[in-house]
N, C-alpha and C positions, 0 to 999 in steps of 0.2 A: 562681470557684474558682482559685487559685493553682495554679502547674504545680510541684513538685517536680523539680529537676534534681539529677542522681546528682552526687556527688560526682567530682573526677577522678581519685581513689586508688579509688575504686569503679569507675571504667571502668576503669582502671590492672587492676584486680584479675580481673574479667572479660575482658579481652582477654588478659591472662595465661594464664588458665585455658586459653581456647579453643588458646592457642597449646601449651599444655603437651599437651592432647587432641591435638590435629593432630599435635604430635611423634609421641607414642606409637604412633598411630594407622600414621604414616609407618614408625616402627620395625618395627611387629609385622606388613605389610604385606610378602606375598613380592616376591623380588626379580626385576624382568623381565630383566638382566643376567644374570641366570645360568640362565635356559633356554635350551634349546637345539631348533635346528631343523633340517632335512631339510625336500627336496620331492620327490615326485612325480609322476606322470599325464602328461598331452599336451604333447607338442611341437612338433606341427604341425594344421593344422586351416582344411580350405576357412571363405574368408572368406562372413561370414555363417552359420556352423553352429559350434555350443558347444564351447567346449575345457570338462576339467576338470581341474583343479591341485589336490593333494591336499597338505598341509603338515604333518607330525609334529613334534609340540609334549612335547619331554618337561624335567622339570621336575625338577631335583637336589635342589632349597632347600625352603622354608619355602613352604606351599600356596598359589598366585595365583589371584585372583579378580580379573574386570574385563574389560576389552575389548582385542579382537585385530585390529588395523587389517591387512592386505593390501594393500600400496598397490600398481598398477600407471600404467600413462598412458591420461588418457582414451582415445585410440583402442583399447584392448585391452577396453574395453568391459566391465569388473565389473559383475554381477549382484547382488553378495551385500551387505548390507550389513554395517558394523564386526561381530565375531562376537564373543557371551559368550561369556568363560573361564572355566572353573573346575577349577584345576587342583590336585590336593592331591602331597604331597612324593612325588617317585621314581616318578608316572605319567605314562604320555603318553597326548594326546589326536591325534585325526588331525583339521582344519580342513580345508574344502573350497573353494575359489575358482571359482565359474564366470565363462566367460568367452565372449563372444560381439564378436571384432576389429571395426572397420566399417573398418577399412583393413587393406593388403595388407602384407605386413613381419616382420620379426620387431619382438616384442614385450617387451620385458624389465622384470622385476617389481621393481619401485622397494623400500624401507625398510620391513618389518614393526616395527609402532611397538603397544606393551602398556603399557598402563593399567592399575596392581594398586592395587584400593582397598585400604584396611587393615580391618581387623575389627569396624570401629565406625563406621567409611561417610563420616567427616570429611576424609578424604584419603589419598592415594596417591603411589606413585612411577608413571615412566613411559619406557619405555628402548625402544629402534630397532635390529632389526640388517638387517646386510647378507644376504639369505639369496636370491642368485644364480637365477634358471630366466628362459628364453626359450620363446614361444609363437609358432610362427611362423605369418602369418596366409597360404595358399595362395592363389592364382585360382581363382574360383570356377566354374569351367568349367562355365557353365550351357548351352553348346552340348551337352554330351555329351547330351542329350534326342533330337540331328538324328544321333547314329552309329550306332546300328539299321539306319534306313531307307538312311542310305548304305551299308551293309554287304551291305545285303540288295540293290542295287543292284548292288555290287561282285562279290558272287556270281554274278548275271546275266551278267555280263560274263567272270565266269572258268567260265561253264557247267558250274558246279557246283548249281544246283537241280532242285530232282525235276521240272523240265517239261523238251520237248526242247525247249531253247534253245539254240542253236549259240554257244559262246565266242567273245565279241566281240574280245577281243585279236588283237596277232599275232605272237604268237610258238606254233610248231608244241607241240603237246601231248604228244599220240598218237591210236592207229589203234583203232577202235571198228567194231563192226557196223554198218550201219545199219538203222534203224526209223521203218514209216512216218512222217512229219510234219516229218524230218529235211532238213537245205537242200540240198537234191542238186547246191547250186557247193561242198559241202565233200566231195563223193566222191569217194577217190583212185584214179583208174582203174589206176595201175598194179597197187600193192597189192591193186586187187580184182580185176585180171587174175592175179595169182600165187596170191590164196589161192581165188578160186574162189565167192566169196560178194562182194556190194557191202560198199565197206570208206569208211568216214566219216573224214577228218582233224579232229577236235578242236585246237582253239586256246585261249591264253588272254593272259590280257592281260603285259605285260611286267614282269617281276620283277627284285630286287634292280638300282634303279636308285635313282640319289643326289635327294634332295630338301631343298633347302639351305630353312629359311625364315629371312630376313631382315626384323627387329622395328626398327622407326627410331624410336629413344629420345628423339629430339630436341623444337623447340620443335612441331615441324607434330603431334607427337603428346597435345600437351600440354590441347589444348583439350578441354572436354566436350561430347560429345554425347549427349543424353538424361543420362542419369543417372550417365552414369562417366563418365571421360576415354578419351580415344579410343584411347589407349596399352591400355587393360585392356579393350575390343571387339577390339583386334586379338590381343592376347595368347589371349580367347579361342578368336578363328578358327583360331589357330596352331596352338593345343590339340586343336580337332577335326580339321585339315588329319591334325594330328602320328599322330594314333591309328587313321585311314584311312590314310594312308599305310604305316606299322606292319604294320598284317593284310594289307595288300595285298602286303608281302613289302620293300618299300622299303626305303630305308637315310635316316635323318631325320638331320639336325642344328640347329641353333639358335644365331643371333645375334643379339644384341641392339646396336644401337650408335647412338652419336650422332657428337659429336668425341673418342668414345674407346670402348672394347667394355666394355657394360655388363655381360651373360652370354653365354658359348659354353658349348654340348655339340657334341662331336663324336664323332658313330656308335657310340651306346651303344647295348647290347644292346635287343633287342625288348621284352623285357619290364620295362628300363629307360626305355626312350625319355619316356611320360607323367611316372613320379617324377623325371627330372632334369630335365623342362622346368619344371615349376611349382615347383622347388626355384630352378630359377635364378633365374625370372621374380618369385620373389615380391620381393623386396626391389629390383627395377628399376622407378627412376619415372624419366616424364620429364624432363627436362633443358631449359631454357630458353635453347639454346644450337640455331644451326643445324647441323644434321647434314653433316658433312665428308662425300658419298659418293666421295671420291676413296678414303677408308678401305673404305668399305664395300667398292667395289670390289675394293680389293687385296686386305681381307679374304675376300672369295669368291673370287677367284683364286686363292688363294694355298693352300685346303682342297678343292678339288674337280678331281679328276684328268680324270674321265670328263666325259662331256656329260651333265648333268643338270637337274632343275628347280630353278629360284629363282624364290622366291617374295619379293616384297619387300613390304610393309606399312606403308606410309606415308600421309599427306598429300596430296592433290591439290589441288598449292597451285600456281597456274600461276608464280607468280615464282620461289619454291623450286626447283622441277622444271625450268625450264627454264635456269636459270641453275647449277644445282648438278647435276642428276643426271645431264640428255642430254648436256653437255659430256663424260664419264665412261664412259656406258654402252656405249659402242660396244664395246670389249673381252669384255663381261658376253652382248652379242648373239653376238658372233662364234663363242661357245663352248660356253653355253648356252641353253636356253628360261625368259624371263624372264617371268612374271609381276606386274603391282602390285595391289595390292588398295588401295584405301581406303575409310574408313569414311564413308558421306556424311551428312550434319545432313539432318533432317526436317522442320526447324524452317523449313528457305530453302524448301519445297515448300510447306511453311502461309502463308510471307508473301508469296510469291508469288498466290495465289490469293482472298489478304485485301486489298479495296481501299476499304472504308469510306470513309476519308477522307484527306484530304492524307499525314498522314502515314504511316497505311497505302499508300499510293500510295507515298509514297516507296523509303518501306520493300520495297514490291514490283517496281518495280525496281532496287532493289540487289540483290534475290536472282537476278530475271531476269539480270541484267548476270554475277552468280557461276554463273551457272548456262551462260551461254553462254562463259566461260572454262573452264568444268570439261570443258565437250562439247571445248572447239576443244583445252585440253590433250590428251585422251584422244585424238582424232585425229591428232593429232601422235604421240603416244607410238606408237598402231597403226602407223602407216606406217611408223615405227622397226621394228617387230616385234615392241612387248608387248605383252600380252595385260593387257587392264586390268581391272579388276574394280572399281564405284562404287557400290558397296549400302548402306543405311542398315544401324544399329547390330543388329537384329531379323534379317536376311538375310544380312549379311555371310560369315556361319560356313559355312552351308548353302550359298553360292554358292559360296565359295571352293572346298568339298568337291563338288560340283556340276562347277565348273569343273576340277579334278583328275580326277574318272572320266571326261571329254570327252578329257582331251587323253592319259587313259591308252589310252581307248575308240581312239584314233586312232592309237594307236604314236607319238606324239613327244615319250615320254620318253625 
């Protein structure tokens, strides 16, 4: 059977066609140009938990049908996909974007891009505007689960719970009756020589005292352990230090630095102090760069009148520290109580105790070897006068805040 082949004024004639449809099609097809937009909803929102962005779509022209692209940057993490339109002349629609960050930042919403088929489904036009909103992604202060139990802790200490527990602080309270069960080293004999009845001194722990924490933005922060970077374990410890210290009556501030200051708060309101630390912190990453603390230093100097606490949050990296911080720190001792916290890997405790075979062996003493430089730094730093703190990424928060009610429990703040 012979094939029949069309003519070329025949394909001529049909390609024509299709092209004249498509035209029409293009014509009678609303204009995505000429709608207009507005947004919406959340502008902040702990990393890990949903924003929602809400987008008002109104439409002057000739009615659009077709799809509504939301573009953001992968890490802002869109939920939704491309959204039917269907918009007829001089209504507006409101489009919803959910959002779920997996990084810490602000997040800003790239090109809304509409697709309007025409009325006969052969083609369309397709137009992009700029339509401006930022999501900023917070720390996700998964310690705040440990500030209950430290509060309730805290209360012990300022002998404010319904048992008779004597206030551990020391600074003088006031003068109360006493009742049997009560510490009879807290009875003021004068006072209960004048009024005639046994009289108890109440105590509590020391208030409005400065508590600097210091966040080292640099390369020693930079690494990950477990599942974040070591920079966002410390951030969070900060976060629950920040909000214990807070109720405790304290006075907090916040710096972040490396070879340059990445966020400061200085002594915001009590009921400031949480919203501006995780305002500041969220758009602070690390830096691949070694941390100057000759800055550091001056920078706490330079903000803290009184003797107070610092807390520093770093790396225990024995080259770093010995070569960059203790050169430095003597000024930082002389005037305050300095604490370092670091975040320690869990990972060097596993290959340390893993010796299968050669290379496990090897591998287990290189942790042993990192392990007996982290001990002989930390003694070093003690004899200086820090107080060191080396907890894996799970402990860190609750130690830190642990280690705060000790040295409040002892009067040296």
């Amino acid at each position: 059977m012979a094939l029949v082949m069309p003519s070329w004024a025949g394909i001529g004639v049909v390609v024509g066609v299709v092209l004249v449809v498509c035209l029409v099609d293009i014509l009678l097809a609303g204009s995505p140009r000429r709608l207009q937009f507005s947004r919406e909803g959340d502008n902040a929102v702990r990393l890990g938990e949903q924003a929602v962005v809400n987008m008002l779509v109104t439409n002057p022209g000739r009615r659009v049908r077709g799809l509504l692209r939301d573009a953001w940057p992968p890490s802002a993490g869109v939920l939704d996909p491309p959204h039917q339109l269907d918009l007829p002349s001089g209504e507006r629609r409101r489009v919803t974007t959910h959002l779920v960050p997996t990084r810490r930042g602000d997040r800003q919403a790239s090109r809304v891009t509409v697709r309007a088929i025409g009325p006969l489904g052969f083609a369309g036009r397709q137009g992009s505007h700029q339509v401006p909103w930022t999501v900023r992604a917070l720390p996700p202060f998964k310690s705040r689960k440990h500030l209950p139990s430290r509060l309730a802790r805290l209360r012990e200490l300022d002998g404010r719970t319904a048992l008779l527990v004597r206030g551990q602080g020391t600074e003088f309270d006031s003068l109360r009756d006493y009742v049997p069960g009560d510490d009879v080293r807290s009875i003021d004999w004068r006072a209960t020589a004048r009024r005639g009845n046994v009289v108890l001194r109440t105590w509590r722990p020391e208030r409005d005292r400065q508590v600097a924490i210091v966040i080292d933005s640099g390369r020693l922060s930079a690494g990950r352990v477990g599942d974040a970077p070591r920079l966002d374990h410390a951030m969070d410890a900060a976060l629950l230090l920040a909000a214990l210290a807070t109720r405790a009556g304290d006075r907090v501030s916040l710096l972040a630095c490396d070879s340059a200051v990445r966020a400061d708060v200085r002594r915001p309101a009590p009921q400031d102090v949480l919203p501006s630390f995780v305002n500041a912190l969220a758009n602070v990453e690390a830096e691949l760069v070694q941390t100057d603390f000759r800055i550091v230093v001056s920078q706490v100097l330079e903000r803290l009148g009184q003797r107070s606490l610092v807390v520093l949050l770093t790396g225990l990296d024995p080259a770093a520290i010995e070569e960059s911080l203790l050169p430095v720190i003597g000024p930082l001792l002389r005037r305050h109580v300095v604490l370092l916290a670091s975040v320690a890997d869990p990972r060097l405790t596993e290959l340390e105790s893993t010796r299968g075979d050669l290379v496990e062996v090897y591998g287990a003493a290189s942790a042993a070897r990192t392990r007996l430089d982290r001990e002989r730094l930390t003694a070093t730093l003690t004899r200086a006068g820090v107080t060191v703190l080396d907890e894996p990424p799970d402990k860190i928060a609750p130690a830190l805040a642990d280690t705060y009610l000790s040295l409040k429990k002892a009067g040296r703040l």
